[in-house]
C-alpha positions as CSV (number, residue, x, y, z in Angstrom):
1,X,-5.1,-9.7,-10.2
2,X,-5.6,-7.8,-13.1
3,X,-6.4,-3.6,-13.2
4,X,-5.8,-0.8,-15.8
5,X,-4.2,2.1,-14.8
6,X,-5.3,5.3,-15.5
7,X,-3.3,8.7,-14.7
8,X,-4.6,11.5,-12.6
9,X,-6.3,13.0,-15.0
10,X,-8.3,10.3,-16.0
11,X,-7.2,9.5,-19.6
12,X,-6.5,6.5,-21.2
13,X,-5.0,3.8,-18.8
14,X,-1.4,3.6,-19.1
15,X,-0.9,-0.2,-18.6
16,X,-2.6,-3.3,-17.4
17,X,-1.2,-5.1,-14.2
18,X,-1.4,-9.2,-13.8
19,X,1.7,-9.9,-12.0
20,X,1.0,-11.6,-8.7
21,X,2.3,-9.9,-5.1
22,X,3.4,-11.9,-2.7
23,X,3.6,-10.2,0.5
24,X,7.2,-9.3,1.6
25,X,6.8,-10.4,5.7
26,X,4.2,-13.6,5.4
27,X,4.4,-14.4,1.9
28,X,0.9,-14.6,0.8
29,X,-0.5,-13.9,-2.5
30,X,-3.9,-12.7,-1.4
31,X,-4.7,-8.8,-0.6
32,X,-5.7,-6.0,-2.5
33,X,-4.2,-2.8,-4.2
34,X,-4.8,0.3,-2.5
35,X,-2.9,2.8,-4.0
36,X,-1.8,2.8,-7.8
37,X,0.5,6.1,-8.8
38,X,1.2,4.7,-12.4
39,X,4.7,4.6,-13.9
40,X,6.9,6.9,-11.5
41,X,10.4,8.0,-11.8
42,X,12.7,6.9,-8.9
43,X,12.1,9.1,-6.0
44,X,15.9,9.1,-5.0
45,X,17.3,9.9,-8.4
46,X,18.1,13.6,-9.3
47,X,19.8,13.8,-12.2
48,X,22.3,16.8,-13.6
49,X,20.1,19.8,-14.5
50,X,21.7,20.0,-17.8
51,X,20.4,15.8,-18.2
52,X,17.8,16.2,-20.6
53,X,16.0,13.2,-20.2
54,X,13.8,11.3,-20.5
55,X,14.2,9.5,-17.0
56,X,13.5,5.9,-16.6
57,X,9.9,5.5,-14.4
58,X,8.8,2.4,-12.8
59,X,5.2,1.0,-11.4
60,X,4.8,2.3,-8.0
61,X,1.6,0.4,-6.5
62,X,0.7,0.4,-2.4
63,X,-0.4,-3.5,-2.0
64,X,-2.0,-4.6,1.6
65,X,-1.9,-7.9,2.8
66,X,-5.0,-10.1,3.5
67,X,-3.5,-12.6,5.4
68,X,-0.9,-10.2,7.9
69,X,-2.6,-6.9,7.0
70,X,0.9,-5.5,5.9
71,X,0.6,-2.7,3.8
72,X,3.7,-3.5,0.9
73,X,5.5,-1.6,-2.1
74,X,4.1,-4.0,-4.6
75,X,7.1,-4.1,-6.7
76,X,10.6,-1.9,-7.1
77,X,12.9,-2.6,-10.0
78,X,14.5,0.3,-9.3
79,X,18.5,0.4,-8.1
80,X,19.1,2.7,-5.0
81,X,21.2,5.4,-5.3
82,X,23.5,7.7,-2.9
83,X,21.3,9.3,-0.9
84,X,21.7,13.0,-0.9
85,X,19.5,14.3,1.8
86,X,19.9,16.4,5.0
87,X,18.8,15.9,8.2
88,X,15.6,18.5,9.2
89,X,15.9,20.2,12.9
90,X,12.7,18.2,13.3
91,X,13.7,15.2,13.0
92,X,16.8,15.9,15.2
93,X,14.8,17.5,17.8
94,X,12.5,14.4,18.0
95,X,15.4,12.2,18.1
96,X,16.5,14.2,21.8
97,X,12.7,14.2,22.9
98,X,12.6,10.4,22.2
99,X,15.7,9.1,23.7
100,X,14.3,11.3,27.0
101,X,11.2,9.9,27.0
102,X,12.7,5.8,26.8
103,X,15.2,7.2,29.7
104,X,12.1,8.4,31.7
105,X,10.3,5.1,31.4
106,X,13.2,3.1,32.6
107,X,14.1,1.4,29.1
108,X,17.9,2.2,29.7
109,X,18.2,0.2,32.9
110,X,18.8,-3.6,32.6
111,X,16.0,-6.4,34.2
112,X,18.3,-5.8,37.1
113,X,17.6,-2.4,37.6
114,X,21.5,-2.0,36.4
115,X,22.3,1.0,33.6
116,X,22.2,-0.6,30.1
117,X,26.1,-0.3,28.5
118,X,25.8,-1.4,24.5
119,X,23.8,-0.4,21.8
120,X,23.2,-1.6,18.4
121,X,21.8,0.9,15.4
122,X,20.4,0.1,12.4
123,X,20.0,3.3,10.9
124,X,17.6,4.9,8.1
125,X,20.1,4.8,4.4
126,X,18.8,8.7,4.2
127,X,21.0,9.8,7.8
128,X,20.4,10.7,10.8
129,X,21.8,8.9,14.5
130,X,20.9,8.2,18.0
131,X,23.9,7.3,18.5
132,X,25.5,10.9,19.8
133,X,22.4,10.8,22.4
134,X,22.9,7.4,23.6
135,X,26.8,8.1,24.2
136,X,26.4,11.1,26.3
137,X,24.1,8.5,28.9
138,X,26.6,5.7,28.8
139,X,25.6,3.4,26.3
140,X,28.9,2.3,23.8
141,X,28.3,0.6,20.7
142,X,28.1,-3.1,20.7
143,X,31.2,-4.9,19.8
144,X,30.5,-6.5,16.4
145,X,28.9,-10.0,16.3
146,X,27.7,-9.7,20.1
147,X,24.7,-9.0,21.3
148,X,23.3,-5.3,22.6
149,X,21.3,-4.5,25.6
150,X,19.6,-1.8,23.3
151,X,19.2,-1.9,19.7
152,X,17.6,0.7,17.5
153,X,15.7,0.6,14.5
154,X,14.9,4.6,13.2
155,X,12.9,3.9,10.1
156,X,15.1,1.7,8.9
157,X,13.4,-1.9,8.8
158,X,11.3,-0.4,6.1
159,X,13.9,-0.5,4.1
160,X,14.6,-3.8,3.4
161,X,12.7,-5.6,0.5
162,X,12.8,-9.2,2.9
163,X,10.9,-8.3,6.0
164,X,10.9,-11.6,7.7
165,X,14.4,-11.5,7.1
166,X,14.8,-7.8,8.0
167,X,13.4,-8.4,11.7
168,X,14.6,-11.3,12.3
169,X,18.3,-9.7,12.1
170,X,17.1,-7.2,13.9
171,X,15.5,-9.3,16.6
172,X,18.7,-11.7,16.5
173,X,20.9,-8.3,17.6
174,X,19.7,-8.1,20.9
175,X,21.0,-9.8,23.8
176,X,19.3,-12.0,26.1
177,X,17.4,-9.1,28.2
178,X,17.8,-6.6,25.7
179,X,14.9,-4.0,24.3
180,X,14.6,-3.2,20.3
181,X,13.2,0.1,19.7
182,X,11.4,0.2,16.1
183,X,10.3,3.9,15.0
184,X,8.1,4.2,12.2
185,X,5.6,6.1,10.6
186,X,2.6,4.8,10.9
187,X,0.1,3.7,8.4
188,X,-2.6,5.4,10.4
189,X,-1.3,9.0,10.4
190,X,-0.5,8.8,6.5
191,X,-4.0,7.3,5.8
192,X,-5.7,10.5,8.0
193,X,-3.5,13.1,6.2
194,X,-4.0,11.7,2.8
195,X,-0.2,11.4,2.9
196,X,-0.2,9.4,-0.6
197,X,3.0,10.6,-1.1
198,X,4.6,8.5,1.3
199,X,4.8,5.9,-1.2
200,X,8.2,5.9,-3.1
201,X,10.7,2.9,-4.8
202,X,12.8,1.9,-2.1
203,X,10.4,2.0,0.9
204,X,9.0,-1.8,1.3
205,X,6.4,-1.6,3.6
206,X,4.6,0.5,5.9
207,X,3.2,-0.2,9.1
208,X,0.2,0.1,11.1
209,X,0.5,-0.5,15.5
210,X,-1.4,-3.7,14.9
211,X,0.3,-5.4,12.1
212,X,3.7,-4.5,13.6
213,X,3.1,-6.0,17.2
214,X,2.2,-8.9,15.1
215,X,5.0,-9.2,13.3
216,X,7.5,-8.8,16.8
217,X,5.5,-12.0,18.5
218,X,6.5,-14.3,15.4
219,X,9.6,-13.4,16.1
220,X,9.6,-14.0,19.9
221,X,8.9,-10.1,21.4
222,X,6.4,-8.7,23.0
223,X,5.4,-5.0,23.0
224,X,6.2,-2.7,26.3
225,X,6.1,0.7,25.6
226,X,4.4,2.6,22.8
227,X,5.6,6.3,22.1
228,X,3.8,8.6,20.0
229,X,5.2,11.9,18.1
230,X,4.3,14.5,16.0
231,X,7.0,13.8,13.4
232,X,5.8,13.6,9.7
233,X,2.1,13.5,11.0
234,X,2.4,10.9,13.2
235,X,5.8,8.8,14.0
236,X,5.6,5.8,16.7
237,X,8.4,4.0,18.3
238,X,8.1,1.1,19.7
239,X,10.1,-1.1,22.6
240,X,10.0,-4.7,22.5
241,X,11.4,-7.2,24.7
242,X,11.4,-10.9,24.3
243,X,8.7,-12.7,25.7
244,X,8.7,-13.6,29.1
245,X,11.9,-11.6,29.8
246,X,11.2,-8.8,33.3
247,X,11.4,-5.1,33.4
248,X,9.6,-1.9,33.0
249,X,6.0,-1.9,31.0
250,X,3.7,0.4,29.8
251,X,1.5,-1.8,28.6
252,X,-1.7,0.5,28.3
253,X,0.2,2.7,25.8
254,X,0.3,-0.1,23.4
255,X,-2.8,-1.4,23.9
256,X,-4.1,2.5,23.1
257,X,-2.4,2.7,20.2
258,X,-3.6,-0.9,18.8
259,X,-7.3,0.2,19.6
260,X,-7.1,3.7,18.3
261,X,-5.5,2.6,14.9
262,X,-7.8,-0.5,14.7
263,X,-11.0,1.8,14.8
264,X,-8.8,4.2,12.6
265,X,-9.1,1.3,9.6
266,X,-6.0,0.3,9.3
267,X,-6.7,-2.6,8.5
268,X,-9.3,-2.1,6.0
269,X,-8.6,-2.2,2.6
270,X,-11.1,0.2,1.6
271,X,-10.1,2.8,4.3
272,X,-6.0,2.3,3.2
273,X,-7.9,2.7,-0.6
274,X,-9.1,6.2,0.1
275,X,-5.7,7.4,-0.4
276,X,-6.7,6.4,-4.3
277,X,-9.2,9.5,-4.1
278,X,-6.5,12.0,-2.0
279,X,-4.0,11.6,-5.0
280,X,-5.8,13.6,-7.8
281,X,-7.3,16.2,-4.6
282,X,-3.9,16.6,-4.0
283,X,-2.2,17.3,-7.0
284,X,-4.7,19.1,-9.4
285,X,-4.5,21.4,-6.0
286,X,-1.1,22.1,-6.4
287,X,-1.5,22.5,-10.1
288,X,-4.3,25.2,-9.8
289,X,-2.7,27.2,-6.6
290,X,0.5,27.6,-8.8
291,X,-1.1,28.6,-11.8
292,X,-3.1,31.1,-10.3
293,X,-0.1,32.6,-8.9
294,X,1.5,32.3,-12.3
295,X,-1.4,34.3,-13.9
296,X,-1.7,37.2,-10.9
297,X,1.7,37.4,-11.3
298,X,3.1,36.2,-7.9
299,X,6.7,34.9,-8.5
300,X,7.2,31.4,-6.6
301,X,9.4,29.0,-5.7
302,X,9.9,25.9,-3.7
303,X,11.6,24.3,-0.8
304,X,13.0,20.6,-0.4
305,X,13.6,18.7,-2.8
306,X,12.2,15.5,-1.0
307,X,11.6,12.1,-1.7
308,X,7.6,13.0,-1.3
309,X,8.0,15.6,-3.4
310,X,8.8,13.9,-6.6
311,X,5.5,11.6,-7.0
312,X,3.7,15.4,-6.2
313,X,4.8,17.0,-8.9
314,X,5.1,14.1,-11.3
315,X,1.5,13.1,-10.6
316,X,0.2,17.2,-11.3
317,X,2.3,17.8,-14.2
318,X,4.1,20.7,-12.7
319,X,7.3,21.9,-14.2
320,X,9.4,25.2,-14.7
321,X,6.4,27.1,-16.0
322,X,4.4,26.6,-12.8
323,X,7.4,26.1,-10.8
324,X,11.0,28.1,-11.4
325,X,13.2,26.1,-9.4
326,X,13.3,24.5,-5.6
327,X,15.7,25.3,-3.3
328,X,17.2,22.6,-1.0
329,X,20.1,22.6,2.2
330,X,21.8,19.5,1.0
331,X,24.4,20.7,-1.2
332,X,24.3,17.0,-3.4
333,X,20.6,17.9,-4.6
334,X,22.1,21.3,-5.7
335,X,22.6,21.9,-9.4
336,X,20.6,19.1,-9.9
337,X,16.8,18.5,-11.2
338,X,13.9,16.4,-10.4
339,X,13.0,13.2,-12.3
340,X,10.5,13.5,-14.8
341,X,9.8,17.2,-14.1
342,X,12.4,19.3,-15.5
343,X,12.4,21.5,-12.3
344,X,15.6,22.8,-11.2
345,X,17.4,22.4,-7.3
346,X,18.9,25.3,-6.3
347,X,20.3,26.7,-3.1
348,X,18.9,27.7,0.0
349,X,20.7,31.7,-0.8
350,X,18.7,31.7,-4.0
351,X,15.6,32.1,-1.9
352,X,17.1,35.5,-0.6
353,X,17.8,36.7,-4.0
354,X,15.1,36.3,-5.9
355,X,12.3,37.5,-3.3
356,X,9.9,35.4,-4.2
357,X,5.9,36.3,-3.5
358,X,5.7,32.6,-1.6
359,X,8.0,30.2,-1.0
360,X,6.1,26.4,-1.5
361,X,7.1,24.1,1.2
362,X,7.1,20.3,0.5
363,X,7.6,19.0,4.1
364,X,5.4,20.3,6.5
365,X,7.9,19.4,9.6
366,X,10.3,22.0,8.2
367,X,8.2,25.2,8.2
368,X,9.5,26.5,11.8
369,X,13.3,25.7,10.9
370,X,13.3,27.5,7.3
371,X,11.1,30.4,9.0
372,X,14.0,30.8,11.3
373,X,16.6,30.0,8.5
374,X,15.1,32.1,5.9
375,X,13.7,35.0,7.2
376,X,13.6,37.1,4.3
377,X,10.9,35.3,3.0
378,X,8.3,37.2,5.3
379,X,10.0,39.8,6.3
380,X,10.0,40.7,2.6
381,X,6.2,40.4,2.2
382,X,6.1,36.9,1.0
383,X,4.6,33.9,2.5
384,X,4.6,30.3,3.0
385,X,2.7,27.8,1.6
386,X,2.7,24.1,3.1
387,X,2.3,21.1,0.8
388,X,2.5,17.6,2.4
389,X,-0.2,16.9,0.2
390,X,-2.6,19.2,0.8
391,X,-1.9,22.6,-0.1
392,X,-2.6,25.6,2.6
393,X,-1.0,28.6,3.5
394,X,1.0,28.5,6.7
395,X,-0.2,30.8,9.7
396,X,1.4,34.1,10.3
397,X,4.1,33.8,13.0
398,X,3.0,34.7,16.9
């Protein structure tokens, strides 16, 4: 496979691509490149804000499978760092509403009808726990080496570069009559929202219903619930249980999900391709919205410095001139800047001070947290303005 690269802007390409992909869950060498972002710099590397540069950038290429319809990070050379972020409200608040809605369906009680007792995590490298929730209705964590009656995967599986090997320790932590809860965000809801941005170094593969239910039957499970959320556009967790093994099903739920997403496309390369198109929409966007405000005069700045955000305003050439600074709740990403843009991170209290005309949100889930956190921001006469990739201006508050 063999494909130049061109950037946003359509000028000369940047490199030609030969190397072979071999898919990270079956292994095959067939499928097609659906989403090319160029040379990127790492999404989880901030450096100092007095760094000057220039910051390493690596090929970042969304690859899907022919033979599994996996949709893979082609290739990552990159070295993880610390990661630096803080939890949103959002994410917290789905965590509660999720570990309600498995209690509801009957996921917590053993074949038996008995109350589940241990629990197994394998958590996301950027934070965040069930573990506080599953504590306060009984379940303990798992004594190490044994198997759990629950075991829960929070975006984490996508994480690691060996997927085969990545389920199959997942799949190998739950005891006999055990259910493994996988969350993810699905393919689906990031094709439907252009979310092209979703791609970053460090994030191996992302999955679609289908492909995902496929991959839990080579390893012996079988689907039985199906939840969706709202979170990041369109978050699923699964429960699996190992074939053949009793207990509560919703099988419909699945089986809604599979169909919708099927119809959806998401196993079509040329649907999963479209998020090609969204990237330049996207970012020459961004690039116009802020320089019109530059040139009428309305000060700016930003909010979260997230993963997301770095291919954003890497791809539309955005730096100080368009955007001052970004301001960000995790104290680590303070003082710091973003790779490849010389944009500074600042803190949340800088927000306050300087009064900006809008504030420029890069994750959409946050808006009603930061509204509540921050606000000055409207009361003052500004406004904010969501980005997660398309750019709009949020709705007045009720």
């Amino acid at each position: 496979m063999t494909r130049e690269v061109s950037d946003s802007h359509g000028r000369a390409p940047l490199r030609s691509v030969s190397e072979p992909v071999t898919c990270r869950w079956c292994g095959s060498t067939e499928g097609t490149l659906v989403l090319d972002l160029g040379d990127q710099p790492a999404a989880d590397h901030f450096p100092a804000a007095d760094d000057p540069g220039p910051d390493p950038v690596h090929p970042l290429r969304m690859w899907m499978c022919a033979g599994c319809g996996l949709a893979n990070l082609a290739e990552d050379p990159t070295t993880p760092e610390e990661p630096r972020g803080a939890e949103p409200q959002a994410m917290v608040d789905q965590a509660r509403d999720a570990v309600a809605r498995v209690q509801a369906a009957g996921l917590l009680n053993g074949p038996d009808g008995g109350s589940r007792r241990t629990v197994t995590e394998f958590g996301s490298p950027h934070g965040g726990s069930w573990l506080d929730l599953l504590d306060a209705v009984g379940l303990a964590p798992v004594a190490e080496g044994d198997g759990a009656d629950l075991v829960i995967d929070c975006f984490g599986l996508m994480h690691d570069a060996d997927q085969a090997a990545g389920l199959a320790r997942r799949a190998d932590a739950v005891a006999p009559e055990g259910t493994l809860l996988l969350q993810f965000h699905t393919l689906a809801a990031i094709v439907a929202d252009g979310g092209w941005n979703a791609l970053r170094h460090g994030h191996f593969a992302y999955y679609s219903t289908p492909v995902l239910v496929r991959m839990l039957a080579a390893v012996g499970f079988e689907p039985t619930h199906a939840f969706r959320f709202d979170l990041y556009g369109g978050t699923v967790l699964l429960a699996a249980r190992r074939t053949g093994v009793g207990g509560p099903t919703d099988l419909p739920s699945v089986e809604q999900l599979v169909s919708a997403e099927l119809a959806a496309g998401v196993l079509d390369p040329e649907v999963v391709g479209r998020l090609e198109a969204a990237t330049a929409a996207s970012a020459d966007a961004l690039a116009s919205h802020l320089a019109a405000a530059r040139d009428a005069g309305r000060s700016v700045l930003g909010y979260a410095a997230a993963s997301r955000a770095v291919p954003l305003l890497n791809r539309a050439r955005i730096g100080p001139d368009l955007l001052p600074a970004v301001a960000d709740g995790s104290p680590g990403k303070q003082g710091r800047r973003f790779p490849g843009v010389p944009v500074p991170i600042v803190a949340v209290d800088e927000v306050v001070r300087r009064g900006p005309d809008e504030v420029v949100l890069f994750v959409t889930d946050l808006l009603d947290e930061m509204r509540g956190r921050i606000p000055e921001v409207e009361a003052g006469g500004g406004r904010w303005v969501v980005v997660d990739p398309a750019v709009r201006e949020a709705e007045p508050r009720a």
